[in-house]
PALOBA-804042 format. One record per residue: x, y, z of N, C-alpha, C in turn; residue in one letter. Coordinates in pm, whole numbers, padded with zeros to 5 digits, always signed. Layout:
REM residues N
XYZXYZXYZA
...
//
This chain:
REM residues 365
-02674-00668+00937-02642-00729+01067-02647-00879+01054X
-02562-00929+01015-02556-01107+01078-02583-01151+01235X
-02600-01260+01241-02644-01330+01349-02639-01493+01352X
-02546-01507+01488-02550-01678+01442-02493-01736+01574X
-02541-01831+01581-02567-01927+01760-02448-02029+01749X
-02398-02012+01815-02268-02110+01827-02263-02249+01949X
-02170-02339+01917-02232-02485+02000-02128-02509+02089X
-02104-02565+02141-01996-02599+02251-01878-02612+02150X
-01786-02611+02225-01681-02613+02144-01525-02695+02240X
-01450-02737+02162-01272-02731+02226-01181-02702+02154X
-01048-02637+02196-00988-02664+02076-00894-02771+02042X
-00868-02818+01947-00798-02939+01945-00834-03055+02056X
-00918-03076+02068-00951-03196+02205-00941-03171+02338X
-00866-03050+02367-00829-03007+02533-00917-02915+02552X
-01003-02956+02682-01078-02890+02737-01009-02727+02729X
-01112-02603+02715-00979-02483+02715-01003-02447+02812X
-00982-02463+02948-00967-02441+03039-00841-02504+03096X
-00775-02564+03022-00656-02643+03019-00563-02616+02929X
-00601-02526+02845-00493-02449+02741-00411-02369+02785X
-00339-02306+02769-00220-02203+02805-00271-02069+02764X
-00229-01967+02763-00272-01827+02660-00187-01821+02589X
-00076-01884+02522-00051-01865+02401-00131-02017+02319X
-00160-02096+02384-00273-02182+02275-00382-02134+02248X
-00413-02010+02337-00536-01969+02343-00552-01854+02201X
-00428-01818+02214-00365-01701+02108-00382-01766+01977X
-00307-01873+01934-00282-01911+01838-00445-02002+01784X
-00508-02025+01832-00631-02098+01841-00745-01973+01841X
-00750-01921+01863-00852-01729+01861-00863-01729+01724X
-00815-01777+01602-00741-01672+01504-00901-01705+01425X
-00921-01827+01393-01060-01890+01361-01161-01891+01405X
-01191-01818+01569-01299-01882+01693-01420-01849+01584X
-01448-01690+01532-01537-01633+01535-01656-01727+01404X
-01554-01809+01337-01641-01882+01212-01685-01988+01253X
-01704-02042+01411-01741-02182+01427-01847-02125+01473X
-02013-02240+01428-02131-02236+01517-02207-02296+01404X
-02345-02272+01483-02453-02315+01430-02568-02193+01384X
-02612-02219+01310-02701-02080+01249-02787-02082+01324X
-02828-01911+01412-02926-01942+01500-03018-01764+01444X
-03096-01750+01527-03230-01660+01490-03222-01566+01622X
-03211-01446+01562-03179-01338+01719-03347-01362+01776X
-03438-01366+01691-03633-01333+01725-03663-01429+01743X
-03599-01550+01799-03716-01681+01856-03648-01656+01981X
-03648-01626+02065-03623-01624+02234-03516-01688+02253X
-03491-01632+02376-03406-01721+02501-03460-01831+02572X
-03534-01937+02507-03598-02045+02590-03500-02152+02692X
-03396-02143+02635-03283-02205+02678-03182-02121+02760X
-03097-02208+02813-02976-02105+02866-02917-02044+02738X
-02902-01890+02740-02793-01856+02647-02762-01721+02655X
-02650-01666+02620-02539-01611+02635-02521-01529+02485X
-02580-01350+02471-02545-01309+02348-02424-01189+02358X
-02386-01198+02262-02271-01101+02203-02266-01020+02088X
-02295-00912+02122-02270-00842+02008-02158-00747+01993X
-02084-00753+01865-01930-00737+01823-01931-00573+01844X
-01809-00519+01855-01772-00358+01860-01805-00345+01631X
-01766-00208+01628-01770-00218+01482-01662-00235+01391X
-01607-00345+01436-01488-00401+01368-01533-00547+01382X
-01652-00543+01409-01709-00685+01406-01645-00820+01429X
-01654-00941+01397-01595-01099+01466-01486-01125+01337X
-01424-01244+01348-01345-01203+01251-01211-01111+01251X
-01219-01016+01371-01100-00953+01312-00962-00995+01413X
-00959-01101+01455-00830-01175+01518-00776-01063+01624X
-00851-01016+01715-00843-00949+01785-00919-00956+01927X
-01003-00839+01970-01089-00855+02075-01221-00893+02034X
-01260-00898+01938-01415-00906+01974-01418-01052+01979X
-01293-01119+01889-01291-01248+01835-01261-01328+01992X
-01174-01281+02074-01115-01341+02221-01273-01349+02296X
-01292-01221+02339-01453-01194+02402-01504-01312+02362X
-01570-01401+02244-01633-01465+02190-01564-01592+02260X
-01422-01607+02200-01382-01718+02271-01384-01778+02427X
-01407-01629+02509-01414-01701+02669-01544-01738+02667X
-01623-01666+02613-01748-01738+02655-01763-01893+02561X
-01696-01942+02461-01709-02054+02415-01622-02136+02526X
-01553-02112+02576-01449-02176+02672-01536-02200+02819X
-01637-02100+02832-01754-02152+02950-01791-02233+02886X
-01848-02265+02768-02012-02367+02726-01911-02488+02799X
-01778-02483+02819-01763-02671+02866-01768-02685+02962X
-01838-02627+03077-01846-02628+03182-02017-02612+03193X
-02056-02477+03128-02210-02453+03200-02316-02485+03022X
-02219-02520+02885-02364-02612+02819-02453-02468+02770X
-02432-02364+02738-02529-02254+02720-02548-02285+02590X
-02624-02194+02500-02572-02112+02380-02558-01990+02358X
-02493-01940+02252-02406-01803+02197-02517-01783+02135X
-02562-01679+02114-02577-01594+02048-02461-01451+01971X
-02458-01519+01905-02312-01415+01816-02413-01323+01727X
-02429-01206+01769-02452-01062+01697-02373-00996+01626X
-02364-00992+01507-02231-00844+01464-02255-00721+01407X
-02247-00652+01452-02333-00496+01395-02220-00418+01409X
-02135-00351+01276-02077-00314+01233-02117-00113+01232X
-02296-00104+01238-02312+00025+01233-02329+00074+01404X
-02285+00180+01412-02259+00223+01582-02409+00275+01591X
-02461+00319+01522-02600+00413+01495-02693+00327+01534X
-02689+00231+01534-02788+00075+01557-02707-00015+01687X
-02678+00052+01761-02623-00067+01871-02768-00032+01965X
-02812+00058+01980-02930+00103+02077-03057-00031+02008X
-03050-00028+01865-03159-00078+01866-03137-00218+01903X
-02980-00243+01873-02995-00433+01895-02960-00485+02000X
-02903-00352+02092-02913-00402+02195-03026-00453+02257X
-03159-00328+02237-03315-00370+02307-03334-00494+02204X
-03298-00543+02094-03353-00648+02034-03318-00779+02119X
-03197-00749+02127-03100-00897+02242-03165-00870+02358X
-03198-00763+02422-03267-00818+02553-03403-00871+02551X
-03506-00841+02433-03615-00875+02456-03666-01022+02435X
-03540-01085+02387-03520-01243+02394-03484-01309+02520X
-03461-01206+02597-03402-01212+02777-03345-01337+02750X
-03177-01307+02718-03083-01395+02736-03057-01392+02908X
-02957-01491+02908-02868-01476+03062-02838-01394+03063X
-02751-01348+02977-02593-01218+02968-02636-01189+02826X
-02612-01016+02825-02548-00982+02664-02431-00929+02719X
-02307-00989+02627-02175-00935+02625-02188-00793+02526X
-02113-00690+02566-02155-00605+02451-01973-00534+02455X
-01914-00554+02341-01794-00543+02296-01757-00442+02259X
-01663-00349+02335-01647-00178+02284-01778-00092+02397X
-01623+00020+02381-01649+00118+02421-01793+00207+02333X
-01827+00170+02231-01940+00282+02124-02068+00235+02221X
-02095+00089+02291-02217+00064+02331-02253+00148+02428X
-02146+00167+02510-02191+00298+02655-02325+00368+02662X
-02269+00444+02544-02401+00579+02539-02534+00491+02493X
-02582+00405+02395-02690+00352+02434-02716+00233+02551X
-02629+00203+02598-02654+00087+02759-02651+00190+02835X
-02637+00331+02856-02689+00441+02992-02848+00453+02978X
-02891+00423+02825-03060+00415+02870-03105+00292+02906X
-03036+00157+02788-03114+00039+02791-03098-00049+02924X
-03005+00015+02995-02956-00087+03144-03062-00082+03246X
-03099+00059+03224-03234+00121+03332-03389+00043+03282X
-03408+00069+03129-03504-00004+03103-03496-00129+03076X
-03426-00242+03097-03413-00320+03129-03342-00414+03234X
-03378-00378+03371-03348-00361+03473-03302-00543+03501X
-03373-00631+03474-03384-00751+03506-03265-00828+03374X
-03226-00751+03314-03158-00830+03229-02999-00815+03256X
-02866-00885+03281-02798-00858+03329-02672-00826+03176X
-02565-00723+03190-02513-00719+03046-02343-00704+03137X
-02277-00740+03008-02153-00715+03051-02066-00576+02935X
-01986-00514+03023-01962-00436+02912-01811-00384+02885X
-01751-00383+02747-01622-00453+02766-01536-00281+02738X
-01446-00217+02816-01414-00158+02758-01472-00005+02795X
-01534-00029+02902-01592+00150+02974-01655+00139+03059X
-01625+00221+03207-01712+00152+03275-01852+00235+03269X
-01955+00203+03354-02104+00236+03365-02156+00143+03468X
-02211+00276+03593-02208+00263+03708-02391+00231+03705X
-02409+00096+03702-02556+00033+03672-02561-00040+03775X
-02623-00097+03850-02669-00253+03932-02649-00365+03830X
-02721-00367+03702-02681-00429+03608-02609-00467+03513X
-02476-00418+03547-02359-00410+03427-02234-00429+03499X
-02174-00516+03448-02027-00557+03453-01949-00515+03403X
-01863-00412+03430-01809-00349+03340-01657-00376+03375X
-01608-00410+03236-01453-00486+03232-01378-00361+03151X
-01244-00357+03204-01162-00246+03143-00991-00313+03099X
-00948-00326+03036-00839-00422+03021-00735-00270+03025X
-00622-00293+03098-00519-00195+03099-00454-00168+02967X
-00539-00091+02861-00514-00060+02733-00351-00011+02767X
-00350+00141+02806-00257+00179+02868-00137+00124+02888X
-00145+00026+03012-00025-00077+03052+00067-00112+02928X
-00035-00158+02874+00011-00327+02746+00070-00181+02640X
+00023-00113+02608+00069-00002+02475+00224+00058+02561X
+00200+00095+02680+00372+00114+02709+00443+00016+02736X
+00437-00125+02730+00480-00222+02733+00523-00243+02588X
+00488-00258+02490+00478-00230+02342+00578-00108+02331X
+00574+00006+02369+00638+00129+02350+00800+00083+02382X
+00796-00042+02463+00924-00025+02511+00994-00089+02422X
+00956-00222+02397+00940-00327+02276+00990-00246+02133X
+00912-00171+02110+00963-00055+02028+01084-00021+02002X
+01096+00063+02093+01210+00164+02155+01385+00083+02181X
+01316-00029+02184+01447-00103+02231+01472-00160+02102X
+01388-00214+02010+01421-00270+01866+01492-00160+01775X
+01412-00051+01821+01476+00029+01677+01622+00054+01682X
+01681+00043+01789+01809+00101+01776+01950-00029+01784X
+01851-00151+01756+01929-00298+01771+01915-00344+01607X
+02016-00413+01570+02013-00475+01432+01932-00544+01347X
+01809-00566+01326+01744-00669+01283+01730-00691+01155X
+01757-00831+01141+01718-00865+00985+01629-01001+00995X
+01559-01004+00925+01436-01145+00938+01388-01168+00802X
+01418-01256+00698+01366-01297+00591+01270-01185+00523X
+01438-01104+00459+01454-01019+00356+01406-00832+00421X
+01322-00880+00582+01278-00733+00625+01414-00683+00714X
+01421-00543+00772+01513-00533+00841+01505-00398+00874X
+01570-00334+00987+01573-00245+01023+01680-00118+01012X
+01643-00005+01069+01788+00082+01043+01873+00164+01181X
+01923+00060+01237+01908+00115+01394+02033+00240+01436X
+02060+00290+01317+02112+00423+01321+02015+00525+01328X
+01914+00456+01290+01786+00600+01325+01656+00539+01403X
+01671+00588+01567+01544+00584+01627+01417+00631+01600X
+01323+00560+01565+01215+00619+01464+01101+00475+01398X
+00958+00508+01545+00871+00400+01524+00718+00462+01547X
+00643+00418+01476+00528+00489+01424+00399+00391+01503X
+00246+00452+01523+00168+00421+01568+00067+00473+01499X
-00055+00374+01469-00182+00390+01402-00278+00349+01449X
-00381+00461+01498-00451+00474+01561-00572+00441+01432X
-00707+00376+01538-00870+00351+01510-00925+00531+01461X
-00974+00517+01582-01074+00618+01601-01002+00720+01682X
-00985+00834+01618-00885+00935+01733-01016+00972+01815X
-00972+00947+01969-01103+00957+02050-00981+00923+02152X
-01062+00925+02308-00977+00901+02440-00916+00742+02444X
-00969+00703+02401-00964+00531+02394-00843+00482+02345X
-00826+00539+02221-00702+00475+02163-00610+00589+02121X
-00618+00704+02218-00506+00821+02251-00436+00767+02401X
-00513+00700+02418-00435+00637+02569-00333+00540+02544X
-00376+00427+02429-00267+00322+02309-00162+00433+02279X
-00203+00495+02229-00077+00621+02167+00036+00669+02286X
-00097+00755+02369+00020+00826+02466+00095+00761+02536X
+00060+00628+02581+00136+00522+02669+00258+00439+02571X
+00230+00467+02448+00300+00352+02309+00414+00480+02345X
+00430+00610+02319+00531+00659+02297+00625+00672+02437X
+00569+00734+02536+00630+00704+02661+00693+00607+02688X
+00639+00450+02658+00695+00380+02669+00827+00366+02593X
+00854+00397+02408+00919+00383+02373+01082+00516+02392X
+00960+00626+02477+01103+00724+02534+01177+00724+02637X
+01052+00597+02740+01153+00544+02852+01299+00483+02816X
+01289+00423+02760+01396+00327+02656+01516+00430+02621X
+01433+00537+02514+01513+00637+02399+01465+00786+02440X
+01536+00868+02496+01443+00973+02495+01445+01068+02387X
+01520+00979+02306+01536+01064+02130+01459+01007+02048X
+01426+00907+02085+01342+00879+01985+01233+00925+01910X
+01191+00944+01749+01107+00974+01690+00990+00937+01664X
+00857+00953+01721+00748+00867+01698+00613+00899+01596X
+00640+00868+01507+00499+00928+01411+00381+00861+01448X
+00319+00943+01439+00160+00843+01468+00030+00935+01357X
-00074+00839+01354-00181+00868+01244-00320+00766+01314X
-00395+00844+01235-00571+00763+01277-00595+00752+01135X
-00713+00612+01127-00789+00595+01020-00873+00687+01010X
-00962+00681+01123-01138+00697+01147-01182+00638+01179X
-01165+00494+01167-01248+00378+01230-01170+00262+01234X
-01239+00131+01225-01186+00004+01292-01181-00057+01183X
-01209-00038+01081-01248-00136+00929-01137-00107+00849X
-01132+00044+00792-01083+00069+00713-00891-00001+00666X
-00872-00120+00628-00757-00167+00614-00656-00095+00517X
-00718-00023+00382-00672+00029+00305-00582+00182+00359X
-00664+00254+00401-00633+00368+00524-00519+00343+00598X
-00496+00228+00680-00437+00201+00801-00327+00182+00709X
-00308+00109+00558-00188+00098+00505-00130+00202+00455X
-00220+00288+00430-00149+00447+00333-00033+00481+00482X
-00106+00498+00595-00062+00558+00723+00067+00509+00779X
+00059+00396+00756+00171+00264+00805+00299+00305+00690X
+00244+00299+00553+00318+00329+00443+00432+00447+00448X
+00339+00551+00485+00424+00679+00494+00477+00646+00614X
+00473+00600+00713+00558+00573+00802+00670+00565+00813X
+00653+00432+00742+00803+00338+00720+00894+00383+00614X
+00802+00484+00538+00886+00590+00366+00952+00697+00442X
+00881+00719+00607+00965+00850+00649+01057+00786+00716X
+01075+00686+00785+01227+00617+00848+01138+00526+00958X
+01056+00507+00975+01004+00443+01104+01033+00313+01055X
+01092+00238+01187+01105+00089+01194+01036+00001+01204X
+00949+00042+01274+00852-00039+01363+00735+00026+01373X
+00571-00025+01349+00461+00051+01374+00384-00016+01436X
+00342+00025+01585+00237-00047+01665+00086+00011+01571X
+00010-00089+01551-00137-00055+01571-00264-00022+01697X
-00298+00020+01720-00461+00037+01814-00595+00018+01685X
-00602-00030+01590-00722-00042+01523-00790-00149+01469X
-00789-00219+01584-00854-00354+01528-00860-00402+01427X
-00958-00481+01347-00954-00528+01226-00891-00476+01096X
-00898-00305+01112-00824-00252+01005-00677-00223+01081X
-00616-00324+01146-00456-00321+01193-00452-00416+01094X
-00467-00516+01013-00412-00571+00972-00307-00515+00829X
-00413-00402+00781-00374-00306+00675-00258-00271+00733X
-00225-00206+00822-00085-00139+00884+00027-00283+00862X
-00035-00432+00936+00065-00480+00937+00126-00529+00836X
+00062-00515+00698+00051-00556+00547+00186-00485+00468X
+00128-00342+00546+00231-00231+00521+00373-00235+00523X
+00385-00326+00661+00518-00348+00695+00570-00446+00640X
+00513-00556+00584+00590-00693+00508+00593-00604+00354X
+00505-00528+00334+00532-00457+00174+00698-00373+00174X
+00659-00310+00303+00794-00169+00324+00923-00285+00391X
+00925-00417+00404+01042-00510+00418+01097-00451+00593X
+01010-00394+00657+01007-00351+00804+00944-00432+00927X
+00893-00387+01035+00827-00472+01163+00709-00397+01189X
+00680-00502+01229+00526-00447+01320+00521-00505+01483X
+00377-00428+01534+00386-00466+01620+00226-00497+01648X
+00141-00593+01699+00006-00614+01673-00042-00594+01852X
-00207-00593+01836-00235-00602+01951-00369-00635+01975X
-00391-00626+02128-00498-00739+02178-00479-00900+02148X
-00454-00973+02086-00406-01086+02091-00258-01079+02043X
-00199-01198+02048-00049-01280+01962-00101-01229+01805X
-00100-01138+01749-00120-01110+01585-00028-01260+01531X
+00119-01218+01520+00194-01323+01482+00099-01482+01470X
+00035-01545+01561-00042-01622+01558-00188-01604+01531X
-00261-01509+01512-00394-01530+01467-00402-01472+01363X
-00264-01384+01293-00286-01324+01159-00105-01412+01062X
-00126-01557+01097+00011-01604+01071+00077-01571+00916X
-00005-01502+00816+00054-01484+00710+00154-01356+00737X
+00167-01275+00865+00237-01145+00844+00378-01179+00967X
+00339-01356+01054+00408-01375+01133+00607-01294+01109X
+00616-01299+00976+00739-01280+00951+00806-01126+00950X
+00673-01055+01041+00724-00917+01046+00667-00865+01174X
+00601-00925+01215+00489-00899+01363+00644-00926+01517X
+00707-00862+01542+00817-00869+01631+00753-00890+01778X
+00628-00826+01812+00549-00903+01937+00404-00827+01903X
+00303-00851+02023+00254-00777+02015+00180-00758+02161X
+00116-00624+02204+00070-00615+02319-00066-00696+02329X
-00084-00769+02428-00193-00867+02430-00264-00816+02568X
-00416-00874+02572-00493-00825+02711-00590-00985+02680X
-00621-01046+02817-00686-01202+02796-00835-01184+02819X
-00897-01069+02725-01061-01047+02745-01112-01186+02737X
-01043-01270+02682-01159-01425+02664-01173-01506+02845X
-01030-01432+02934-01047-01469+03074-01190-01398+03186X
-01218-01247+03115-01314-01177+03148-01406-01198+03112X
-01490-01246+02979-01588-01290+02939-01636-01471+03014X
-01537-01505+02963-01533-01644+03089-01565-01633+03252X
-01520-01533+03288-01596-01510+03408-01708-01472+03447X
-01764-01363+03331-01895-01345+03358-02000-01423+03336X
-01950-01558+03223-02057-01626+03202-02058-01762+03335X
-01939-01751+03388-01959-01845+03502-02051-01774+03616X
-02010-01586+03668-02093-01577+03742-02232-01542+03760X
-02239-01572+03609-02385-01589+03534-02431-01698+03639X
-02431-01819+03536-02443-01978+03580-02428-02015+03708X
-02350-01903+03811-02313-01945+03954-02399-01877+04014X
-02501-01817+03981-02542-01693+04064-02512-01628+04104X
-02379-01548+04058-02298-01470+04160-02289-01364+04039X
-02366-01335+03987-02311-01189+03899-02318-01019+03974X
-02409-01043+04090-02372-00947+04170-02236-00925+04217X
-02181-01026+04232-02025-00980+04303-01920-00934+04178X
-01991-00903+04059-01903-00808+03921-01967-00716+03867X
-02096-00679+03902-02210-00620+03846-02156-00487+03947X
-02224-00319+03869-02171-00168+03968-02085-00165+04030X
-01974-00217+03930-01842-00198+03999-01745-00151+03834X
-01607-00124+03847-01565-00100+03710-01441-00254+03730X
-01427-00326+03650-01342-00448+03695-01212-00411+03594X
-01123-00347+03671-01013-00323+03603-00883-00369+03576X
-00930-00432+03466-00776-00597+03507-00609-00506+03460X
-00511-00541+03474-00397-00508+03423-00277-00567+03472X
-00180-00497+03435-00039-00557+03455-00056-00677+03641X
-00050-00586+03691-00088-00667+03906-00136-00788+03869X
-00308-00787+03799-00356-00922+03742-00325-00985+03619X
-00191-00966+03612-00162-01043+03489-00235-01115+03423X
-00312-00972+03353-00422-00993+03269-00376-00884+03148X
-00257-00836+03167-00235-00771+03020-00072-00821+03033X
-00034-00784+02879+00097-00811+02823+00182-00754+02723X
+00304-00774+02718+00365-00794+02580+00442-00919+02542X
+00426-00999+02410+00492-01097+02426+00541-01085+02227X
+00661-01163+02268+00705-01185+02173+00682-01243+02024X
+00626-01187+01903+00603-01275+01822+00687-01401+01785X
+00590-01529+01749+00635-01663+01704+00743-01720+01645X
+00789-01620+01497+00895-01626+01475+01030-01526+01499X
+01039-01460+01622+01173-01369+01632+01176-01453+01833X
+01089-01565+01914+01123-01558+02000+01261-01648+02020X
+01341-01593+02121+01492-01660+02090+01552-01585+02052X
+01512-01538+01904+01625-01432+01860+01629-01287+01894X
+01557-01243+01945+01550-01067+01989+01731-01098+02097X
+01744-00993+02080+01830-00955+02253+01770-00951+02376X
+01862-00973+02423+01836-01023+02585+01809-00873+02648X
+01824-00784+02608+01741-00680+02631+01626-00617+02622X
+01557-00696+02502+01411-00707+02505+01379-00708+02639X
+01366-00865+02626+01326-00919+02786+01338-00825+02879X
+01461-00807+02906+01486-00757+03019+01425-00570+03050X
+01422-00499+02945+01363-00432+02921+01179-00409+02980X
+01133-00486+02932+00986-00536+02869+00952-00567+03063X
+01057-00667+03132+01056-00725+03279+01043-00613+03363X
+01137-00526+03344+01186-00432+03442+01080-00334+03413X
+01031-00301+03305+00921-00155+03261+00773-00204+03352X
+00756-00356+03343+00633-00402+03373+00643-00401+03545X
+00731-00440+03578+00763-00419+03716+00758-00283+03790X
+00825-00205+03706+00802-00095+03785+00711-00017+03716X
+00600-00013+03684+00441-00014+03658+00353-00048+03788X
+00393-00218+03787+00319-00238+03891+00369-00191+04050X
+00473-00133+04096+00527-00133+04146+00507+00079+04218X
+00465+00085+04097+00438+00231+04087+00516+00361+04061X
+00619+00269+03996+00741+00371+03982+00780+00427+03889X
+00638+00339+03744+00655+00449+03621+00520+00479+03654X
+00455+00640+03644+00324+00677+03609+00311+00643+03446X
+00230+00535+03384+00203+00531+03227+00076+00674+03243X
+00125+00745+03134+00029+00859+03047-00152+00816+03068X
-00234+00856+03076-00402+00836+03066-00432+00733+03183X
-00541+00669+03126-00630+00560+03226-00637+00437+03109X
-00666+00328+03202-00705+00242+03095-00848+00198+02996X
-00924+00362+03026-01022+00367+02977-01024+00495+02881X
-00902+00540+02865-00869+00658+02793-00794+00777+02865X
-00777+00889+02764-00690+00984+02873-00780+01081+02899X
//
């Protein structure tokens, strides 16, 4: 288990509260390596603010890495410190969770859905300590529980999909075969969580195609990069064009896959194209959700006294609060068809609108 206290921060000189979310995107890709070495066992004497990572840990240009960033994007306002936790084993979140509270921070952020089942005991026995929790809800006095419209953003992606495979693409030497509809998805952990990424990824891409072919595969977990490439591999060897990921840190393996197999990808939870820029040249968009806007809030209604008004409730951001997305990777924006867009506009609209039911919840199906 590492551990390490992080200091105020900006990026590039602009307050980030003044950044855009694609500066925010492209600026994420590094957050998790800036700080100061700090000690989980000398207390909370100070204001501060801990986090401990899902098990795909910091680092992986994704969510745990954003999470991290909103709350660095509070210190310029409320001056705390981070406590950055990363515990990679799920078997030990019970214990570090009670370790982070008995330092009685302000807030523990706790990242992923795996913390649930030990925060249904530690929330009760530690009644006075307030936690946020990213990714499931849990009906506590003490817990904030944030849910990002997994769902939404994966049939948003599906469509993205669906609409590429059957359009021409060629991009420095990769390319597609749009005589055959046929785009693949690689799943984390086959569990409700990221069967909801899946079931919403393909729907979306049959709204589009209703012929279309969709392979999909699981690692087992969030790490494994090697895995995610065998999966991605056979993908793109069976005809798939395009392969969305759901597996955090080990998505990058999938997207590796696709600059090897001279094909596309599609990344998610942040701009991949920008926080993983060596694969920019195959990453065609990716579905994004702005957890660093949710973590930023809780550490303000930390600091404001107002964490009751987010605390036993489930805070379910999505498409309405344009708080989830799909956006175009860095190097294909401009060049897609004007059907992307328009596609991608009209699917999201009538989402919010209520006129597509997307497959599951945004907490699984």
């Amino acid at each position: 288990m590492a551990q390490e206290s992080t200091s105020h921060q900006e990026f590039g000189g602009v307050p980030a509260g003044a950044i855009d979310r694609r500066t925010f995107l492209a600026a994420s890709a590094g957050v998790a390596g800036i700080g100061l070495a700090g000690c989980l066992g000398n207390g909370a004497e100070d204001d501060e603010i801990a986090i401990i990572s899902s098990d795909a840990g910091f680092d992986d240009n994704a969510f745990n890495d954003m999470a991290l960033s909103g709350l660095q994007n509070a210190q310029e306002e409320y001056d705390f410190e981070i406590n950055q936790i990363e515990e990679t084993d799920t078997t030990a979140f019970g214990d570090v969770q009670v370790e982070a509270a008995e330092t009685e921070p302000d807030l523990i952020v706790l990242v992923g859905f795996q913390h649930t089942s030990p925060l249904e005991d530690n929330a009760p026995e530690y009644p006075d300590q307030n936690w946020m929790l990213i990714n499931d809800p849990l009906d506590e006095p003490n817990v904030a529980s944030y849910t990002w419209a997994n769902h939404e953003m994966s049939y948003l992606a599906g469509v993205l999909a669906g609409t590429m495979t059957t359009h021409e693409l060629e991009h420095e030497g990769n390319e597609n075969d749009p005589e055959n509809a046929h785009v693949g998805f690689v799943g984390g952990e086959d569990g409700s969580l990221i069967n909801a990424f899946e079931e919403s990824y393909v729907a979306g891409a049959e709204w589009v195609n209703e012929e279309v072919e969709v392979s999909t595969g699981y690692i087992g977990n969030f790490s494994d990069t090697s895995v995610a490439n065998d999966i991605a591999t056979s993908q793109y060897q069976d005809g798939a064009d395009i392969v969305y990921h759901a597996a955090a840190a080990a998505g990058a393996g999938a997207i590796e896959a696709a600059q090897q197999q001279e094909r596309f990808a599609i990344g998610v939870d942040a701009d991949q194209s920008r926080t993983l820029p060596e694969f920019q040249d195959v990453i065609i968009g990716s579905a994004v959700k702005f957890i660093d806007e949710g973590t930023e809030e809780a550490a303000q209604a930390t600091y404001e006294d107002e964490f009751d008004s987010i605390a036993d409730e489930h805070n379910l951001l999505g498409l309405a609060e344009e708080a989830v997305d799909a956006v175009i990777g860095q190097a294909f924006e401009g060049s897609l068809p004007e059907e992307v867009d328009q596609n991608i506009d009209e699917a999201a609209q009538a989402i919010v609108d209520g006129e597509i039911d997307v497959p599951c919840e945004a907490d699984g199906c």
